[in-house]
C-alpha positions in Angstrom: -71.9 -26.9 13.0 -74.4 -24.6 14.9 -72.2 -21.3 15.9 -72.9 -19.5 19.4 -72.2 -16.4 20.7 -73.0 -14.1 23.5 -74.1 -10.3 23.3 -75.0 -8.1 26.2 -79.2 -7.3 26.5 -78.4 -3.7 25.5 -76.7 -4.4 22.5 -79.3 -7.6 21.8 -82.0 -4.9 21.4 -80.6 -2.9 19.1 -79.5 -6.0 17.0 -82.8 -7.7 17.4 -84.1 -8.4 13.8 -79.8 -9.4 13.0 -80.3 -11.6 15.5 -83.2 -13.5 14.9 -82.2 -13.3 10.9 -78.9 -15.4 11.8 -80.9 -18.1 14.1 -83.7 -18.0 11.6 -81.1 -18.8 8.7 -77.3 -19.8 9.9 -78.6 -21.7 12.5 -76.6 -19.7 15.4 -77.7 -19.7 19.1 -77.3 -16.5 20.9 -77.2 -16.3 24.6 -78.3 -12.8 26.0 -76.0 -11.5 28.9 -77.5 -9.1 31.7 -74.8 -7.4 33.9 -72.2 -10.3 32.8 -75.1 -13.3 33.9 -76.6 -15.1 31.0 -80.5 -14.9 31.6 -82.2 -15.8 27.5 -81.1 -17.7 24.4 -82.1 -16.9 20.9 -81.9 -20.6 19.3 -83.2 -21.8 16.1 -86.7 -23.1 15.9 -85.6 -26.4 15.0 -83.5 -26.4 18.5 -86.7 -25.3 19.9 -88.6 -27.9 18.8 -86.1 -30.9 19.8 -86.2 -29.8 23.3 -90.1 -30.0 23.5 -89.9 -33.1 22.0 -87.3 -34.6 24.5 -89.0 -32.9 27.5 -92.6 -34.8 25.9 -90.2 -38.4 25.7 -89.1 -37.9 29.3 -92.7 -37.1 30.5 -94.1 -39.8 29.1 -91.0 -42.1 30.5 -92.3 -40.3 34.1 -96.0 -41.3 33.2 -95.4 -44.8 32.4 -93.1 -45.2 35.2 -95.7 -43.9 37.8 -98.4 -45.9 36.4 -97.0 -49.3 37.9 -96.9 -47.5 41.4 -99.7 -48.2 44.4 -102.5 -46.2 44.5 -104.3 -44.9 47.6 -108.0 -44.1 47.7 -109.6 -40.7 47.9 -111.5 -42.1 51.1 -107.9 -42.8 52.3 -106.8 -40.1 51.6 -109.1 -38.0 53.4 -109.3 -40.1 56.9 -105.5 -40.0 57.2 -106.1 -35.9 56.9 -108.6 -36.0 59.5 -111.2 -35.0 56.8 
């Protein structure tokens, strides 16, 4: 079970490299308060790197998806815009 906790940006930079240490090794997410708003996350490479791989899977969904819809021509294109 990944852990989470919040700490205010003051305290975050004096407890930078404990930070860091406990995403890099116990796998804990911490989420960096300014003025009682949350504003950054300290996560765990590994969390990192599952969110750019679903953000790539939905891309390509959005690619695929657009590739089956019309197409209009650049000389279109440019008489509809009076060019």
């Amino acid at each position: 079970m990944t852990t989470r906790r919040k700490i205010a940006s003051s305290a975050a930079r004096t407890e930078l490299a404990d930070i860091i240490n406990r995403a890099a090794y116990a796998g804990e997410r911490v989420i960096v308060h300014r003025r009682k708003k949350p504003v950054a996350a300290v996560v765990p490479l590994s969390d990192l790197e599952l969110l750019e791989h679903l953000e790539d899977r939905i891309d390509l969904e959005e690619a695929r998806r657009r590739l089956n819809e019309p197409t209009v021509s650049w000389t279109r294109i440019k008489k509809d815009l009076g060019l």
